[in-house]
FIZATOR-324214 format. One record per residue (C-alpha): x, y, z. Coordinates in nm, 4 decimals, padded with zeros to 6 digits. Example, Ala and Ser with C-alpha at 12.3 -4.5 7.8 and 13.67 -1.06 7.14 Angstrom:
site px->01.2300 py->-00.4500 pz->00.7800
site px->01.3670 py->-00.1060 pz->00.7140
END
This chain:
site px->00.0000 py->00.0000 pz->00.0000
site px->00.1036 py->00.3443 pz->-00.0720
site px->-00.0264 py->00.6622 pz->00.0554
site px->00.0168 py->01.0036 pz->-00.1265
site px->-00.0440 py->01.3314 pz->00.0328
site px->-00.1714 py->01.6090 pz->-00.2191
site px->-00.0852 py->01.9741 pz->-00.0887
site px->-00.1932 py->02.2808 pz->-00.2973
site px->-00.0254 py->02.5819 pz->-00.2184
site px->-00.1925 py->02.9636 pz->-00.2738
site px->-00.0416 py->03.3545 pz->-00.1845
site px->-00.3393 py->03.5649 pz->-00.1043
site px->-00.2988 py->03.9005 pz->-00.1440
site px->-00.5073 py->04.2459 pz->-00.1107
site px->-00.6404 py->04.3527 pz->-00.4382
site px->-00.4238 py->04.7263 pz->-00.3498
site px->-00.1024 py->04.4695 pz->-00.3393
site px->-00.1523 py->04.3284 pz->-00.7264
site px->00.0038 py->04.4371 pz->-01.0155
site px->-00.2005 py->04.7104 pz->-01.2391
site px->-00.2189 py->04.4403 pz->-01.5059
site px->-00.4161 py->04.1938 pz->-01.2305
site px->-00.6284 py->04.4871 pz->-01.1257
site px->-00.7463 py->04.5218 pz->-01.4790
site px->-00.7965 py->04.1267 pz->-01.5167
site px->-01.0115 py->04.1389 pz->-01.1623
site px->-01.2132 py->04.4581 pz->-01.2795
site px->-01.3033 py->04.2885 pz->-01.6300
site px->-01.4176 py->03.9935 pz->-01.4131
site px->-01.6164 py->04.2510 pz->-01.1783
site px->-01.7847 py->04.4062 pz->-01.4441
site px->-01.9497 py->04.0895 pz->-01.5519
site px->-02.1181 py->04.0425 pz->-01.2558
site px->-02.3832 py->04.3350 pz->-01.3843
site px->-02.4684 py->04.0958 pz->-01.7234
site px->-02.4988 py->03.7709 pz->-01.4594
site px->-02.8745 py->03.6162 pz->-01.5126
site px->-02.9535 py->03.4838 pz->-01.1912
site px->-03.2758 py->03.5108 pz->-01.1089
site px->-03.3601 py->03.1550 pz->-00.9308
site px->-03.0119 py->03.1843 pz->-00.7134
site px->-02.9464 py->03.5669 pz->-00.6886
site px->-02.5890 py->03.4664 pz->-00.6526
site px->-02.3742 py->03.6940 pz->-00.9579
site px->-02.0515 py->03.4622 pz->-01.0875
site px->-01.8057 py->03.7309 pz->-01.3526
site px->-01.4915 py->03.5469 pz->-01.5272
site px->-01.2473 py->03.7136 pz->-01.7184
site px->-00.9255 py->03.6230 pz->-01.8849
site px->-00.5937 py->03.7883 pz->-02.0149
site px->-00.4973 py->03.6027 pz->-02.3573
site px->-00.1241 py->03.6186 pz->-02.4686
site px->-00.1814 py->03.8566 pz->-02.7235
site px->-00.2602 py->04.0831 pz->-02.3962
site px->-00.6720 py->04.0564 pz->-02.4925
site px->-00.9436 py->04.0232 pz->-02.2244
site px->-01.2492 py->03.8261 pz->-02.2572
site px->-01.5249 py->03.7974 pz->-01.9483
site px->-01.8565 py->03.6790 pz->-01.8881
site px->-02.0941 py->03.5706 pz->-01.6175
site px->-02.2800 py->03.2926 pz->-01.4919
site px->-02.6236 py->03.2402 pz->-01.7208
site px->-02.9139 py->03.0248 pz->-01.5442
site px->-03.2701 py->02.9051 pz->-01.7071
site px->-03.5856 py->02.8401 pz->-01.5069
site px->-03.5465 py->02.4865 pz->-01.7130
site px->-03.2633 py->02.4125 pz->-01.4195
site px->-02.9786 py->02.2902 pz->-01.4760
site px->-02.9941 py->02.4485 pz->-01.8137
site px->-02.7868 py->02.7341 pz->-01.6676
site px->-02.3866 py->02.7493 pz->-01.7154
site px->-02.1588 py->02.8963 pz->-01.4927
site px->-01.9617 py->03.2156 pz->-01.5439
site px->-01.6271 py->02.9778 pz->-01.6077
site px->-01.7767 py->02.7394 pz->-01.8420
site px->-01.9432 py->03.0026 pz->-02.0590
site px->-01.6040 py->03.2059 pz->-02.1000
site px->-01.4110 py->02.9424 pz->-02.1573
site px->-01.6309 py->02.7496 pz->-02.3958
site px->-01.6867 py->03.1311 pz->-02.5761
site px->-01.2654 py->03.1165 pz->-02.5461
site px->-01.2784 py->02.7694 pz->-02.7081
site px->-01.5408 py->02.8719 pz->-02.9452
site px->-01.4320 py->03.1752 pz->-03.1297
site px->-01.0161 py->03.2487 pz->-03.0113
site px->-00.8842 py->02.9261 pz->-02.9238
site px->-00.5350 py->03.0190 pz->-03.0988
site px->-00.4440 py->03.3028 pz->-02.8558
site px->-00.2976 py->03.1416 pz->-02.5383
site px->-00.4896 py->03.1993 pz->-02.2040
site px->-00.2398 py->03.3558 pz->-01.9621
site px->-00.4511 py->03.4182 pz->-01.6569
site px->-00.7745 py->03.3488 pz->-01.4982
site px->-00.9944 py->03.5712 pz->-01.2561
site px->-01.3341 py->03.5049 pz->-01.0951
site px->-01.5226 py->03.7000 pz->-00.8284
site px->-01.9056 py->03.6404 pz->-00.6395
site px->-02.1699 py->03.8743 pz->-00.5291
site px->-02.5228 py->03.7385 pz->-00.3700
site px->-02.7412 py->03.9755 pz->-00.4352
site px->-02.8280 py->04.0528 pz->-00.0633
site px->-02.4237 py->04.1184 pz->-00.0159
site px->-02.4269 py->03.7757 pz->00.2373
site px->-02.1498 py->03.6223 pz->00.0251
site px->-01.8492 py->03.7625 pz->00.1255
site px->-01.5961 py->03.4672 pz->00.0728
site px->-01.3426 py->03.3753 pz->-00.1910
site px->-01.5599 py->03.1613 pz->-00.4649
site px->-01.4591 py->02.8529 pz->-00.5722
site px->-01.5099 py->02.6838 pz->-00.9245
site px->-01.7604 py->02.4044 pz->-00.9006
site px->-01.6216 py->02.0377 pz->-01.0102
site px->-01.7464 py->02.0994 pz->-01.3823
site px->-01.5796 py->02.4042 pz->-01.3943
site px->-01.2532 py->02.2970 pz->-01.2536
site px->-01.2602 py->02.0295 pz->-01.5336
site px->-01.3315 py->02.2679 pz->-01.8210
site px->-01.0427 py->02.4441 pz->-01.6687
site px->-00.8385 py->02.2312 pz->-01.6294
site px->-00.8672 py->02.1010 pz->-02.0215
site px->-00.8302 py->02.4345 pz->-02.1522
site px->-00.4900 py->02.4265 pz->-01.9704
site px->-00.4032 py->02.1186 pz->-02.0883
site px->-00.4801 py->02.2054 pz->-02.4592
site px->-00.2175 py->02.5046 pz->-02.4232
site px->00.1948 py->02.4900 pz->-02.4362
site px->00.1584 py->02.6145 pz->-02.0479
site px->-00.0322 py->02.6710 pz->-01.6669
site px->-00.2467 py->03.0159 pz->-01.6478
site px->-00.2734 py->03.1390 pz->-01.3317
site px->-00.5788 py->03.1846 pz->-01.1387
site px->-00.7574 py->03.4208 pz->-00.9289
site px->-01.0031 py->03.3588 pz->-00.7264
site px->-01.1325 py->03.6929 pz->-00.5503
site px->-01.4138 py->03.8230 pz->-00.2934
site px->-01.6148 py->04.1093 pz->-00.3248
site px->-01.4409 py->04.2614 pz->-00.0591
site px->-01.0697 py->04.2546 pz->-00.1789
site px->-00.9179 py->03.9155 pz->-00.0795
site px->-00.7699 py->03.7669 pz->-00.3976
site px->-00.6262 py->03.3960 pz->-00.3988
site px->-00.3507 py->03.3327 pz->-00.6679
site px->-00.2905 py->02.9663 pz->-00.7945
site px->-00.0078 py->02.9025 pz->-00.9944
site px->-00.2224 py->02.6689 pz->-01.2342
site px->-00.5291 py->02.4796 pz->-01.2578
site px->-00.3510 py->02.1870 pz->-01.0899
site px->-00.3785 py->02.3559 pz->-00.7721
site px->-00.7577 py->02.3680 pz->-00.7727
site px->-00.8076 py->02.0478 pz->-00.8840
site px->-00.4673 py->01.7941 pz->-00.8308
site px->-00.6584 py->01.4908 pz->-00.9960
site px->-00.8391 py->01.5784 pz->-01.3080
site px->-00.8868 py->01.3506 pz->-01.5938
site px->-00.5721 py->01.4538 pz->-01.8292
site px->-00.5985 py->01.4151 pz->-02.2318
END
């Protein structure tokens, strides 16, 4: 028998303490939260990302009342990404929360199917993007890769 210990490793920061460059990347993603359709959940999801050629893409999560017809902020950048740009290397990856009622204050965290898109976006690139993953109050997470999110994903 062999046991394996999996550590992921994050720096958080304040958003005052990133670069101007991440600033812009975590505004784009802010600014999505306004075209977020959540209705059912009143919880706002914004994703942007920074493409090698120095472009930024964003969206936000898009629900149905036909649930789970809905896609998450992640999925329907990256599949947009995948869709219409897929030459231009992603670089990095932000995504920030809002509840409506402002009771969501924490870091969010890409669901499983997200993390999976993710992660085979990465894998379909010469290289890791960074990630991060933000609050509505200023508290940004960094991750070096998608690998640090999600250590066992299924790999191409």
């Amino acid at each position: 028998m062999k046991k394996t210990e999996i550590i992921s490793t994050f720096t958080e920061y304040q958003y005052t303490e990133l670069s101007a460059a991440d600033q812009e990347l975590l505004d784009h993603a802010k600014r999505a939260l306004d075209s977020s359709y959540s209705p059912y959940s009143r919880f706002r999801v914004g994703a942007a990302i920074r493409l090698e050629s120095g472009r930024l893409l964003s969206a936000s999560n898009q629900e149905n009342i036909a649930y789970p017809s809905g896609l998450c902020a992640e999925r329907v950048l990256l599949f947009g990404y995948g869709a219409q740009v897929k030459n231009d290397p992603i670089r990095d990856m932000a995504v920030i929360a809002r509840a409506d009622d402002g009771s969501y204050k924490d870091f969010i965290k890409p669901c499983g199917a997200c993390l999976q898109v993710m992660a085979e976006y990465q894998q379909l690139q010469t290289g890791k993007y960074r990630v991060l993953l933000s609050s509505i109050d200023g508290r940004v997470i960094e991750c070096d890769g998608v690998d640090q999110l999600l250590p066992l994903q299924f790999k191409l």
